[in-house]
C-alpha positions, 0 to 999 in steps of 0.5 A, spaced: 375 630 643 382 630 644 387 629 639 394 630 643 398 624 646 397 621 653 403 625 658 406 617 658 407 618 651 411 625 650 417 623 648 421 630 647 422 636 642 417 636 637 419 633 629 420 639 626 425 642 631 429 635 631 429 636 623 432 643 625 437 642 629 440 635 626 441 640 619 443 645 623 449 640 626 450 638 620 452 644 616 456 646 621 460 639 621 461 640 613 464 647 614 468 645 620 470 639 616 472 643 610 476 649 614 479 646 618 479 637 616 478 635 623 474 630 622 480 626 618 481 621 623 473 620 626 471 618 619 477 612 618 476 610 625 468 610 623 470 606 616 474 601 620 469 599 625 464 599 618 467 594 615 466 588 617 458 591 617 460 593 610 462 586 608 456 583 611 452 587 607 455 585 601 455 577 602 449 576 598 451 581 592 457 578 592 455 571 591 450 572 586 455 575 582 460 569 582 454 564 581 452 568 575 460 569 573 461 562 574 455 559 570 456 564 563 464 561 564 462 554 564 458 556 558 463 560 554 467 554 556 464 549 554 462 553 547 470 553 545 471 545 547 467 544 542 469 549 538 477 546 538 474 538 538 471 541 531 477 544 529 483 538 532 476 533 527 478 537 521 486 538 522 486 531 523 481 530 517 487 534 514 493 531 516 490 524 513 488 526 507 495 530 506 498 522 509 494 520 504 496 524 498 503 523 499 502 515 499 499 517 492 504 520 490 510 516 492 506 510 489 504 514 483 512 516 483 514 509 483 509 506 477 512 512 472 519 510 474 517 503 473 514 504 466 520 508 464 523 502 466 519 497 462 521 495 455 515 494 453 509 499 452 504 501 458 498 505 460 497 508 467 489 506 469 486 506 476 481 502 480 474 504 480 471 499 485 471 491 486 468 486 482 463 484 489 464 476 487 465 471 494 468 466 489 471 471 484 477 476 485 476 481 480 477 487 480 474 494 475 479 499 471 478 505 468 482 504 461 480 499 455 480 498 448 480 505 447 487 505 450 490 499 446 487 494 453 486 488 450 485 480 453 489 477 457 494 482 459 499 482 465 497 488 470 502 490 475 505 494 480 510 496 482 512 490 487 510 485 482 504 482 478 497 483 480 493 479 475 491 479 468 485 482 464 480 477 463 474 482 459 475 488 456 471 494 454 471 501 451 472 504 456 473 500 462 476 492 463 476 487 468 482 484 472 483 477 475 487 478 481 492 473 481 490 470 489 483 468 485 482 460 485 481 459 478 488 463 476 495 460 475 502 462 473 508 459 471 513 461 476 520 459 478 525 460 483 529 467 482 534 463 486 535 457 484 530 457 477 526 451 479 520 452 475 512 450 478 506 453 477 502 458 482 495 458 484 490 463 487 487 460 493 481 465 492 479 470 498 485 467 502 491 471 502 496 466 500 497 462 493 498 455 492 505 453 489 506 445 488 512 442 488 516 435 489 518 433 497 525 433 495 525 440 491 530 445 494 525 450 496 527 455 502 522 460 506 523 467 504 525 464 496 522 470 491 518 467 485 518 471 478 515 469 472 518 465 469 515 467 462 514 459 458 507 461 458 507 467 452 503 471 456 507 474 462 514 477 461 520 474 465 522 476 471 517 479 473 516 479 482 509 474 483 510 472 490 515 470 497 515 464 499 511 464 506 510 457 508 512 449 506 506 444 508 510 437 509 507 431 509 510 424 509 503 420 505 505 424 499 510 426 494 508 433 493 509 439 497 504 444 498 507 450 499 504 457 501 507 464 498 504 471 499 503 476 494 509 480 493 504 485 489 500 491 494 492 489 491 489 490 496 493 498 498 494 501 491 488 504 487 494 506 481 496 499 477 499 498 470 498 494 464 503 492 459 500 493 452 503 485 451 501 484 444 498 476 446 495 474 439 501 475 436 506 472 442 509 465 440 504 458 443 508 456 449 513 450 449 510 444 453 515 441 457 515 434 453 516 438 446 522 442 450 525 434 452 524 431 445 528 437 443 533 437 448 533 429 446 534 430 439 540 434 439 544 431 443 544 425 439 545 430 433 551 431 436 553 425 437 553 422 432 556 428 428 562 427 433 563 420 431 563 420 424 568 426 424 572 422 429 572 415 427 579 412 421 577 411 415 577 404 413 582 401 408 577 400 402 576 407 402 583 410 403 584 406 396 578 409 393 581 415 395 587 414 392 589 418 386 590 416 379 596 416 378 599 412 384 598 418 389 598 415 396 591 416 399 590 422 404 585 422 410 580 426 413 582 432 416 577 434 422 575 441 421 578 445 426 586 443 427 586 446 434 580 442 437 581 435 433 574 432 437 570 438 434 567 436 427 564 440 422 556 440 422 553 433 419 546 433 416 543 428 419 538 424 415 530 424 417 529 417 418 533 418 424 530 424 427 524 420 427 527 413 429 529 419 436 522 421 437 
């Protein structure tokens, strides 16, 4: 059998001596090369008309590596977005708290000066939590009898009152806001001195004040207490008058007043230790005219008597023994002939007055 290729299909030299010669050929270039470096200029005309071969060749690589630079920046991107969102959360948690305790401390500075300023004894006490009542406005404190809390005392900020201690207990007490329904305070206005009584409206925000349709009362007006009642000092701050309701069918106004007070802003407050069992029942206003009446017709009268002349019968009683002429009365004061001396007045007549 023969194994040769066909004559069509001879193609040359044999494997073997191709292998031989391209070695051969290739030593000598790399000796030619490295005596005499003429090969310089063929290699970068090769290497110029490689390249764009060479940037071809390369496409694919490149492009795998942009894909898979661009989906790990995208991910080490979004990896510190959500770092920053997390530490702006925190520094804006930080920056409210820090706003926070600084409203604390100035409102905590101004109770202290407050305090220092009232006559009478004070303890610090902060809120706890509020009374969960619809109808009623009350509101729990961390101070009670073991502090010298006792029933009815005003409690207050530093703008004015907030309200009354209504129960009491060891260690706690309960307040009554001054805006709840069932709580009054006699009042008047700092301006003029109208006194009038204020009342809660409950879980409205303003307070309730009636007055007559011809008394002088102005939008902005600042209410204090007006202290009649035994239970709140004079002078303290209640409200601002916001808003007179005229109508022309009664005789009264309704006017609305807004707290002065920041009840619902604040969780420090303070209670003055006002000694109620021991303070004076108030003076009604009937006592207070009856009183008012009586002394004006004490006065009268003693001015009368010491001003009107003596009769002749009494001249001549006064006379003395010995034939003297009689002498006058003499008022009590030469400077002010119409000022007398004090004159008791008999109790028949203080009772015929009342």
């Amino acid at each position: 059998m023969q194994h040769s290729p066909p004559p069509l299909f001879k193609q040359g030299a044999s494997a073997r001596v191709k292998v031989v010669f391209f070695a051969i050929l290739s030593i000598a270039l790399l000796l030619v090369d490295s005596r005499i470096n003429s090969l310089v200029r063929v290699r970068q005309v090769v290497g110029t008309a490689l390249y764009p071969l060479q940037m071809l060749v390369l496409m694919p690589r490149d492009a795998a590596q942009n894909v898979a630079d661009y989906f790990s920046s995208t991910s080490a991107l979004q990896k510190e977005l959500n770092s920053l969102k997390l530490q702006q959360i925190s520094n804006a948690q930080a920056v409210q708290k820090t706003q926070l305790l600084q409203t604390e401390n100035d409102h905590l500075r101004q109770l202290i000066d407050l305090k220092a300023r009232t006559p009478s004894a004070s303890v610090l006490a902060e809120i706890l939590y509020d009374a969960r009542d619809l109808y009623n406005r009350k509101i729990i404190l961390n101070k009670g009898s073991q502090h010298g809390v006792t029933l009815s005392q005003p409690v207050i900020d530093e703008h004015g009152v907030v309200g009354q201690v209504t129960r009491v207990f060891p260690l706690t007490a309960e307040v009554t806001l001054l805006t709840d329904k069932n709580q009054a305070i006699p009042v008047q206005i700092q301006r003029n001195g109208l006194r009038s009584v204020i009342n809660g409206r409950g879980r409205s925000a303003f307070l309730d004040m009636r007055v007559t349709s011809n008394a002088d009362v102005q939008p902005g007006d600042i209410l204090v207490t007006s202290g009649i009642d035994g239970i709140y000092p004079a002078g303290l701050q209640v409200a601002k008058v916001a808003q007179i309701e005229n109508k022309a069918t009664n005789t009264f106004e309704v006017v609305l007043c807004a707290p002065l007070a920041g009840i619902d802003l604040h969780k420090q407050l303070l209670i003055l230790l006002v000694d109620t069992d021991n303070l004076p029942p108030p003076e009604s206003e009937e006592a207070r005219a009856k009183k008012e009446k009586i002394n004006r017709k004490v006065t009268r009268d003693s001015v009368k008597d010491a001003t009107k002349e003596p009769s002749v019968d009494a001249a001549k009683e006064s006379a003395a023994p010995n034939g003297a002429p009689a002498t006058t009365a003499k008022p009590a004061n030469p400077a002010n002939p119409t000022e007398a001396a004090p004159v008791s007045v008999p109790a028949t007549s203080v009772k015929e007055v009342r």
